[in-house]
C-alpha positions in Angstrom: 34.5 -28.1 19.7 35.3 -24.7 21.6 32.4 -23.6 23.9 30.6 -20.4 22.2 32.2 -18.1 24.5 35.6 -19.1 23.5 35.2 -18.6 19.9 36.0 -15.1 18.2 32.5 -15.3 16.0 31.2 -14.7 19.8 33.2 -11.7 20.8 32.9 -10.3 17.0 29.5 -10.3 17.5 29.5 -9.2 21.2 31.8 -6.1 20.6 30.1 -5.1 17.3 26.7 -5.3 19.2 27.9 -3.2 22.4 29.4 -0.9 20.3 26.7 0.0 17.9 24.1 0.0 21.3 26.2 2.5 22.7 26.6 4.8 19.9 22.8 4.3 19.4 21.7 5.0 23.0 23.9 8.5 23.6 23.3 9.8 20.0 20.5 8.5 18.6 17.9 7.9 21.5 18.8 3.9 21.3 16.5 3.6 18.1 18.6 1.7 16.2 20.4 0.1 19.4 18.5 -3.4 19.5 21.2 -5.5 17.9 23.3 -7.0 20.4 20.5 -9.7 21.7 20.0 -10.7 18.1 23.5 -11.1 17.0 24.3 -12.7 20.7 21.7 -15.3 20.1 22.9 -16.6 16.7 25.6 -18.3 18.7 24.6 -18.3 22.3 20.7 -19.5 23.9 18.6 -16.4 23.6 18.0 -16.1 27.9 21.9 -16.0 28.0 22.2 -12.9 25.8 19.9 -10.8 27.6 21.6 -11.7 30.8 25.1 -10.6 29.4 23.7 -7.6 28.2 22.0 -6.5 31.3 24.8 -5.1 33.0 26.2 -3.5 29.7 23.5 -1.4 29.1 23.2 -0.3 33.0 26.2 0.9 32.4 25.4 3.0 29.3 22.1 4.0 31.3 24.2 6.2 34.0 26.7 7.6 31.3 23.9 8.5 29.1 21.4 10.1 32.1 24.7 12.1 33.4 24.9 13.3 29.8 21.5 14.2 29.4 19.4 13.8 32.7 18.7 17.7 32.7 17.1 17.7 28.8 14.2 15.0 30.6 10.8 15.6 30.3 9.0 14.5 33.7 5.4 15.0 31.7 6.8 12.1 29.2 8.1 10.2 31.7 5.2 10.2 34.0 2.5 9.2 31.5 4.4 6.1 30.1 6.8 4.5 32.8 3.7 3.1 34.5 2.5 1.4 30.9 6.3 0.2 30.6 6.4 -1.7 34.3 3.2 -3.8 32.7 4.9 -4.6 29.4 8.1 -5.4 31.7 5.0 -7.8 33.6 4.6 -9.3 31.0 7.4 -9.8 29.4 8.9 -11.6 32.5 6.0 -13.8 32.5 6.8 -15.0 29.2 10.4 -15.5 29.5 9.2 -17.9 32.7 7.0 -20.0 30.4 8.2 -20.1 26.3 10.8 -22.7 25.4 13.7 -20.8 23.9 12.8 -21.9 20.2 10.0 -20.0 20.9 11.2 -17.1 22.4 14.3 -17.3 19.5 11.4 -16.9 17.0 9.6 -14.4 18.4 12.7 -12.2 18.7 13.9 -12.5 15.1 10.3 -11.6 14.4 10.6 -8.4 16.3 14.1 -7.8 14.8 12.5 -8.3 11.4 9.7 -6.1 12.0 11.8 -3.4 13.9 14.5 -3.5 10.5 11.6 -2.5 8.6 10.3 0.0 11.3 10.9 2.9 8.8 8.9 1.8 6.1 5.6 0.8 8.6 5.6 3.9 11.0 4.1 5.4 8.4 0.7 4.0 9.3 1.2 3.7 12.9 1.1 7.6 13.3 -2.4 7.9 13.9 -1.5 5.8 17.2 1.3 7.9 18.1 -0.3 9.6 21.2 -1.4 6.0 22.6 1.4 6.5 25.6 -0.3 3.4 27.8 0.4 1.0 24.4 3.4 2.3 23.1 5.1 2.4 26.7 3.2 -1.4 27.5 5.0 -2.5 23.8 8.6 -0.8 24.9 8.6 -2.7 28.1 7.5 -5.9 26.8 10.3 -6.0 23.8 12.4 -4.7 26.1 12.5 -7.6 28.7 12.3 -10.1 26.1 15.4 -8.9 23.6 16.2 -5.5 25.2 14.2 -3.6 22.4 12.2 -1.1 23.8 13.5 1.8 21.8 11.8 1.9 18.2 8.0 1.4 19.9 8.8 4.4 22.4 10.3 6.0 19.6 6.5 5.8 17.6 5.6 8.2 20.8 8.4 10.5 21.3 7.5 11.5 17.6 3.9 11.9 18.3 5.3 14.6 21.4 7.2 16.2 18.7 10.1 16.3 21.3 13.3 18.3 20.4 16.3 16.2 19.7 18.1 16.5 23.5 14.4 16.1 25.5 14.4 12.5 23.4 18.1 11.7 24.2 17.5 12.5 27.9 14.0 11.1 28.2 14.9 8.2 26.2 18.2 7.6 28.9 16.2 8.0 32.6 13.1 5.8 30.7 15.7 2.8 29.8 17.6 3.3 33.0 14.7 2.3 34.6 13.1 -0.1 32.5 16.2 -2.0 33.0 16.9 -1.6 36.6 13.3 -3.0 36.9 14.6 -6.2 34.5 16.4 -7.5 37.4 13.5 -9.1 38.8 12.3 -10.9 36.5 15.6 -12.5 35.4 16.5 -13.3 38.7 13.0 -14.8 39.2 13.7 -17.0 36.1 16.5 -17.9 37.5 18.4 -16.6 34.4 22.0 -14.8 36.6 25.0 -16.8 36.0 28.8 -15.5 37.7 30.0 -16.9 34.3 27.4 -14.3 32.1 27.8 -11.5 34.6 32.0 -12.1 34.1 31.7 -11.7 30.3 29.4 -8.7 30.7 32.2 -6.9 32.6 34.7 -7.9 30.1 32.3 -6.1 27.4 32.1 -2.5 29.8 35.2 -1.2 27.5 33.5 -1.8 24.5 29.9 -0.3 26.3 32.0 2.9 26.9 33.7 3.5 23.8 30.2 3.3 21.9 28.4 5.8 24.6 31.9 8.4 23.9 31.4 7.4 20.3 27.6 8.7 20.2 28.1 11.8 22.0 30.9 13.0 20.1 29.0 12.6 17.0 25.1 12.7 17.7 25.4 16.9 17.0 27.1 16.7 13.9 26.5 13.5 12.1 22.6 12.6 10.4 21.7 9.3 11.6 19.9 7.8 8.4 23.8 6.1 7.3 24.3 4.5 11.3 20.1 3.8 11.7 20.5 2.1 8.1 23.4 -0.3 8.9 22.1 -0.9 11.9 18.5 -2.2 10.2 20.5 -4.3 7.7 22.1 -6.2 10.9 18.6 -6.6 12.7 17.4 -7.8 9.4 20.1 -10.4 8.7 20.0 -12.0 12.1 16.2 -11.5 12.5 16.4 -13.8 9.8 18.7 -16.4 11.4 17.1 -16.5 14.3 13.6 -17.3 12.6 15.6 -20.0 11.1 17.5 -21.3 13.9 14.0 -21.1 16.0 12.1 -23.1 13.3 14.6 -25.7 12.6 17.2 -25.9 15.7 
């Protein structure tokens, strides 16, 4: 039996996921941009596909922040990068001690609840200027599954910022968040020469997604791209719930 990385289900998967992140993170503030780890870890342990797309979205990171670096809000920034260093705490912390079923199951939870983000931030607004949670929550899905965009999202809406102050907020939050990630991976041990190889095989695929969002995030509505991409979440939130429970 071929090892996962050899199989084309794995680089479907891979290249669908990089692609869609990219197009999500430089048009669309990375809202719907959460589906790479999911669809990774239907095939590959869960600790593997956050390694492999570590590097990938550095990458997208200093594309997106040279796009939109000057549209940042420091005010934003300043009241919720401290609350995202705890959740990024805390997420290490529980990479280091949960079995990978566990942390499998917990991530097609998220992925479940973050399909159906639409229909429940609804009834989350009355939280929306909770900066310290929403920026703790963003760090801590973030480290775990790369994530952190639909609970800083809840926030951003509650700061009613215009559509290029998200984009570039969104970019120089995320670039740091996951230049911070390093730490705890390397603490748990999880860097691999092999992982780190694949992720530069998968910097094409990074960059046509990033080109792809920019070219399109001023004249296409994102309700078509943000509603593929919650059918995705929710079809491999699913598996992984199953492949958590039962394998």
């Amino acid at each position: 039996m071929p090892a996962p990385f050899d199989t084309l289900l794995f680089w479907l998967l891979a290249v669908v996921g990089v692609i869609l992140t990219g197009i999500s993170k430089s048009g669309f503030a990375g809202g719907a941009g959460v589906l790479a780890v999911p669809l990774l870890a239907l095939v590959i342990p869960l600790p593997m596909a956050t390694v492999i797309m570590l590097p990938v979205l550095l990458f997208m990171d200093a594309k997106t922040i040279q796009l939109y670096r000057r549209h940042a809000s420091l005010e934003t920034l300043k009241r919720i990068v401290p609350a995202a260093l705890v959740g990024i705490v805390l997420g290490g912390l529980a990479m280091g001690v949960l079995a990978t079923s566990a942390l499998e199951l917990i991530t097609g939870v998220i992925s479940i609840l973050f399909a159906s983000w639409q229909s429940i931030s609804s009834s989350l607004q009355r939280f929306q200027q909770a900066g310290w949670f929403w920026g703790t929550v963003s760090g801590l899905t973030s480290t775990l599954i790369h994530a952190g965009g639909p609970p800083i999202n809840v926030y951003f809406l509650g700061r009613q910022l215009p559509k290029l102050a998200w984009l570039g907020t969104a970019a120089v939050l995320f670039g740091v968040m996951n230049l911070v990630k390093i730490v705890p991976y390397s603490l748990n041990g999880f860097w691999q020469w092999r992982l780190l190889f694949i992720s530069l095989l998968l910097l094409p695929a990074a960059w046509v997604g990033v080109k792809l969002g920019h070219s399109i995030q001023g004249r296409v509505d994102g309700a078509t791209f943000t509603r593929i991409c919650r059918v995705l979440l929710l079809v491999s939130g699913a598996g992984l719930v199953v492949k958590g429970l039962f394998f």
